[in-house]
C-alpha positions in Angstrom: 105.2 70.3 83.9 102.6 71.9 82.3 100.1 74.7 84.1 97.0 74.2 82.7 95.7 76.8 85.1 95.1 80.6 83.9 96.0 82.3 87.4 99.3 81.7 89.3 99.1 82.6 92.9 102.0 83.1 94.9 103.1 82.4 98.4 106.3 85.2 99.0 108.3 83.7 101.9 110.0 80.2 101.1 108.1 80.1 97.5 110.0 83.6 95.9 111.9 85.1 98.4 114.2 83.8 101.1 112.9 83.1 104.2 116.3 84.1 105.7 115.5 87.5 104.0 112.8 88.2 105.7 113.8 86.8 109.2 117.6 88.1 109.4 117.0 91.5 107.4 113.2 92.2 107.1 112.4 91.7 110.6 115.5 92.8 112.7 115.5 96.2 110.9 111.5 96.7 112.0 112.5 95.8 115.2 115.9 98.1 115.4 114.2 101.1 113.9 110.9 100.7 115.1 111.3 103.2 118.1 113.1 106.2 116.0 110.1 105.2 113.5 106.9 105.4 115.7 108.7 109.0 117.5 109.3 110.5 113.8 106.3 109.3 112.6 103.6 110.0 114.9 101.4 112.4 113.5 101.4 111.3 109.7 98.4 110.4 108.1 100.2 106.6 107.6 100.4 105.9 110.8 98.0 106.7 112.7 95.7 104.5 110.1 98.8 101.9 112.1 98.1 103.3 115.1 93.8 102.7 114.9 94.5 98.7 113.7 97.2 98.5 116.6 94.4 99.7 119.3 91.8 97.1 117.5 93.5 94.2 117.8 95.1 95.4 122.0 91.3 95.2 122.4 91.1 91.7 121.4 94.3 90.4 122.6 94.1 91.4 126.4 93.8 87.7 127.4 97.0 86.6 126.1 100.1 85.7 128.0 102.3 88.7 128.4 99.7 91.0 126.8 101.1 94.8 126.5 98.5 97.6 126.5 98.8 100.5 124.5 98.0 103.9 126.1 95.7 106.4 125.2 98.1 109.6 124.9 101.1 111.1 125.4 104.7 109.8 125.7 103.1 106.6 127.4 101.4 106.0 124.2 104.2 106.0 122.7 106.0 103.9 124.7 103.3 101.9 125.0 102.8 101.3 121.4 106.6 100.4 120.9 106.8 97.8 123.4 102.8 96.5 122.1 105.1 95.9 118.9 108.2 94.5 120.3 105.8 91.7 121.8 104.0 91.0 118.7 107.2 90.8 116.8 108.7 88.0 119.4 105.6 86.4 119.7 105.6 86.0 115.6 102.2 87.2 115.2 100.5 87.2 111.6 98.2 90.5 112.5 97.1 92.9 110.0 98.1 95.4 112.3 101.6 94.5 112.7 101.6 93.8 108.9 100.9 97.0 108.0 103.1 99.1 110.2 105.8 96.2 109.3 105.2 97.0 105.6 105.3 101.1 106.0 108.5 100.6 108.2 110.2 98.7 105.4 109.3 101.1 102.6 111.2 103.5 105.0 114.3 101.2 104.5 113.5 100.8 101.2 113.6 104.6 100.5 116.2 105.4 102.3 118.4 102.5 100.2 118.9 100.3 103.7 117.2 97.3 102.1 117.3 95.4 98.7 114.3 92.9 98.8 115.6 89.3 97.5 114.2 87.7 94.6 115.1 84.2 93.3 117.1 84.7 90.6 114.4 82.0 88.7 111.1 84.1 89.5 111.2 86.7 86.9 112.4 85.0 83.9 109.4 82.0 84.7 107.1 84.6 85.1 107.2 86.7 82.3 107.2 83.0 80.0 104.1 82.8 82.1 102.6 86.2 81.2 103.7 85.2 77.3 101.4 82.1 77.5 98.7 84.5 78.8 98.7 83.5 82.5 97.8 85.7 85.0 99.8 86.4 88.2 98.8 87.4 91.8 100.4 87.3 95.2 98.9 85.8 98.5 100.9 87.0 101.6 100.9 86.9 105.4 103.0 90.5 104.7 101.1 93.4 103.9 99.9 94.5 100.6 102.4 97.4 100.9 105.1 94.9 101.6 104.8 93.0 98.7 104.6 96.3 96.4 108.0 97.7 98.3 109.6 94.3 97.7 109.2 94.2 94.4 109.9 97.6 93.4 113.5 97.7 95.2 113.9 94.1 94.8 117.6 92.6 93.9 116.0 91.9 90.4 115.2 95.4 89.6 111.7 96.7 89.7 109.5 93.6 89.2 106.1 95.0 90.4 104.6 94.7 86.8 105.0 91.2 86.8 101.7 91.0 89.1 98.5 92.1 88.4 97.2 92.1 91.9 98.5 91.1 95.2 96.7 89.8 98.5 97.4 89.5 102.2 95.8 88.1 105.0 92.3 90.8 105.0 91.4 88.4 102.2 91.8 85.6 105.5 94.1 83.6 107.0 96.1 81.5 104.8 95.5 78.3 105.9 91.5 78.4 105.7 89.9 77.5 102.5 87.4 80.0 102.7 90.7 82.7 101.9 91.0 80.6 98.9 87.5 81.0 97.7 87.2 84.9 98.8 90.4 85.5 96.3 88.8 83.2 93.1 85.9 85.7 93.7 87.7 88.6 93.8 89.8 87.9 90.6 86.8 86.6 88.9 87.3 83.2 88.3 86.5 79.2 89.6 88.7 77.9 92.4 89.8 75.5 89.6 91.1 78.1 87.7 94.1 78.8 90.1 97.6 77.2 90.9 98.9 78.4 94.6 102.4 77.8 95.1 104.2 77.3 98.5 106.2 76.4 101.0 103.5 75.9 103.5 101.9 72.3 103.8 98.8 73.2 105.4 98.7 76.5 103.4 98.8 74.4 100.0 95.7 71.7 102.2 93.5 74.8 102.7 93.8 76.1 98.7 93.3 72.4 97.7 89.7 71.8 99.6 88.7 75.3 98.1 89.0 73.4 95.1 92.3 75.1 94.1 95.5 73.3 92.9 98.9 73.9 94.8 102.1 72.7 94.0 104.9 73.2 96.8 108.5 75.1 96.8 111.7 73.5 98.6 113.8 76.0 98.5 117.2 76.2 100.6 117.1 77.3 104.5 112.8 76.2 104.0 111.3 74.6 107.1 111.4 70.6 106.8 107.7 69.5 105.7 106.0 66.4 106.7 107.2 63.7 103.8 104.0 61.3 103.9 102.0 64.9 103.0 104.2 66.2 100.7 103.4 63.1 99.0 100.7 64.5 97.9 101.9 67.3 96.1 103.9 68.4 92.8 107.1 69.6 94.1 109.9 72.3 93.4 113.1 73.3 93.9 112.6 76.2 91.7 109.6 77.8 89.1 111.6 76.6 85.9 109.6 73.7 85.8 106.2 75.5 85.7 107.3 76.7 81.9 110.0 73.5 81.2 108.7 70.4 80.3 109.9 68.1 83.1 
């Protein structure tokens, strides 16, 4: 297959890292540590930026079902904040608020050598053929900016971060609007048509497509099933190799 595009943009869950990664380690670790996190934490400078996009987006989410308020002070805000969390988390919500704290609460378990981010064993070896042919690489993620960068550095793979020369989550957009899609080809510097997105993500792969992106999609193992008639419309892959193999 050849890439006849100049940027690569990647998709992290289901496209280079294992979505039982991130649903069986990534997540239940936020969750178990999240109360010894927010009580040790509290007055850092990290988290109470956390703390400011947690209260933004309680003011925009008192209408939902089950809604959990956070308190202004004291141990109720604590409390408050903890269980505001807890109901995002079961709830599965894609907020840049729960991102971020997600993504400093996993560099603590990165630090403290209680998680080893997985990696393909494919995704380093096609991307530095990819950098060779002058490609460039970026990520597009529902995770945090942070996350990414935490992944990467402790990742199973050894410190891959320099493999990417910029990385984007979801204050660029949500990921299955096109207008994401055109706000990142801005911010690199380049046309729509200039990019290949990969994965795992139907609609996601739709959106980058009417931006006038290309998007190819990843069927990797434990991957939710896709619809077949619109997968029909896509390049597919069980791996990167053939991004720099000609098959």
């Amino acid at each position: 297959m050849c890439v006849n595009e100049s940027i690569i943009l990647l998709d992290i869950e289901g496209t280079i890292t294992s979505i039982n990664f991130v649903k069986e380690e990534l997540f239940p670790y936020a969750a178990e540590v999240l109360e010894d996190y927010v009580k040790t934490h509290w007055n850092d400078d990290d988290f109470k930026e956390d703390l400011e996009l947690l209260k933004k987006q309680a003011a925009n989410d008192t209408s939902l079902e089950g809604f959990i308020p956070i308190a202004d002070d004291g141990e109720d805000a604590k409390k408050s904040v903890i269980e505001n969390v807890l109901w995002q988390m079961k709830n599965d919500r894609k907020t840049t608020a729960l991102k971020q704290l997600q993504g400093h609460i996993w560099k603590y378990g990165y630090d403290c050598g209680n998680l080893v981010g997985h990696i393909y064993s494919d995704v380093p070896s096609v991307l530095s053929k990819l950098l060779d042919e002058g490609k460039k690489i970026y990520t597009y993620s529902s995770g945090s900016t942070d996350a990414q960068k935490y992944l990467f550095k402790y990742s199973c793979m050894g410190n891959i971060s320099s493999l990417f020369t910029k990385y984007f989550d979801t204050k660029i957009g949500p990921k299955q609007i096109e207008t994401s899609y055109t706000n990142i080809a801005k911010e690199i510097g380049v046309n729509c048509s200039d990019i290949l997105f990969l994965t795992d993500v139907i609609e996601e792969a739709e959106a980058a497509v009417k931006a006038g992106c290309n998007a190819a999609i990843l069927i990797r193992p434990g991957n939710l099933p896709q619809d077949p008639e619109k997968l029909l419309k896509f390049r597919t892959m069980k791996t990167l190799d053939p991004l720099v193999n000609d098959e």
